[in-house]
N, C-alpha and C positions, 0 to 999 in steps of 0.2 A: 927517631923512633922506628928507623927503616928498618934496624936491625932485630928488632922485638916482632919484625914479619915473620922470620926464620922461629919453627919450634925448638929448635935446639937451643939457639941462641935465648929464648924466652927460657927454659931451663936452666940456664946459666943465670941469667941476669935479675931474674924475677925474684929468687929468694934474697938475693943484696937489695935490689931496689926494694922490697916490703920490708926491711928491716930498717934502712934507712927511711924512709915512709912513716915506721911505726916509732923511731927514735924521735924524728923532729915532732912528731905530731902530739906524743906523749909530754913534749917539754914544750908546746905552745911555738915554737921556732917555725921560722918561715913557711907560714900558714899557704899563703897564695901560691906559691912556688909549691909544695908538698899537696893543694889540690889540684893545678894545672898538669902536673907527672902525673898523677892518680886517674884524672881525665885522659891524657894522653894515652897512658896503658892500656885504660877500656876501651878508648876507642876503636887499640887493633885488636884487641880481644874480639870484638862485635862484628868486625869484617868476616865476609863468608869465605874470601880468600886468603886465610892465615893458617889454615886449617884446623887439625882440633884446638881448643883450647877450653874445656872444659876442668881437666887437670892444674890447667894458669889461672885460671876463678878460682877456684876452692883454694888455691895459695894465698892469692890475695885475700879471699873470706877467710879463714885461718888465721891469718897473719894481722889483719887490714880491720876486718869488721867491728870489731869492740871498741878500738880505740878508735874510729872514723866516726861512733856514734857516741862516746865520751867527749870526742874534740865539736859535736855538733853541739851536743846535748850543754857545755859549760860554756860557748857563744852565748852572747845578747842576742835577743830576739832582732834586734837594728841591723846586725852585724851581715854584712855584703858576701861574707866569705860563708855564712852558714848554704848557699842557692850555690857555692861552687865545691862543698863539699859535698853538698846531699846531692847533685846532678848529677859524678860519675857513676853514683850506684845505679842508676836508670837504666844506661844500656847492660848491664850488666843483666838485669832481671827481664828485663829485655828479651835479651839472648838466652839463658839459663832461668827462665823463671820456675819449673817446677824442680829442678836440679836445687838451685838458690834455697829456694824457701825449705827443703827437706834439710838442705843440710844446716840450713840457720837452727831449725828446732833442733837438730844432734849437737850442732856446738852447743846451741846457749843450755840442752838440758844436759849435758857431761858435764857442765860446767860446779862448782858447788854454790849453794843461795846462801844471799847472805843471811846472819841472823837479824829478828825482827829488833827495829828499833823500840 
């Protein structure tokens, strides 16, 4: 993850790694492995020495956030991996929390609703 210290390098790397992120997680595949990256990511996000990285959140939220809460949401409540999926969002809000929550309300209202059942 040293390299994910580098802004540039998070540029590069960040729109492959959420895509890959959002593939496994979409097809239930290597759960544990796809939240320990997920953890990892935020955690250099959250350092004060990475520098910006407000633009690498909103990639992740863009990319990350719907399906990170469809892959909580279809867990058994038993399930060990729901505390290591729902954890990396922590520092994340954390660090961006009025950033975070503004833009969650932009995503999920651009979004369109479903119709009622």
């Amino acid at each position: 993850m040293t390299t994910l210290l580098c802004s540039e390098c998070r540029d590069i790397l960040l729109p492959m790694m959420t895509d890959q992120l959002k593939h496994h997680l979409e097809k239930q595949e290597e759960l544990e492995a796809c939240c320990q990256l997920l953890s990892n990511i935020l955690e250099v996000l959250y350092r004060k020495d990475v520098g910006p990285t407000q633009r690498h959140v909103q990639i992740i939220m863009e990319k990350l956030l719907r399906t990170v809460n469809r892959t909580v949401i279809s867990m058994g409540r038993d399930s060990e991996l729901i505390f290591k999926v729902a954890s990396p969002r922590r520092p994340a809000h954390d660090c961006h929390g009025d950033f975070q929550n503004d833009f969650c309300i932009e995503v999920y209202a651009s979004r369109p609703k479903s119709p009622p059942k």
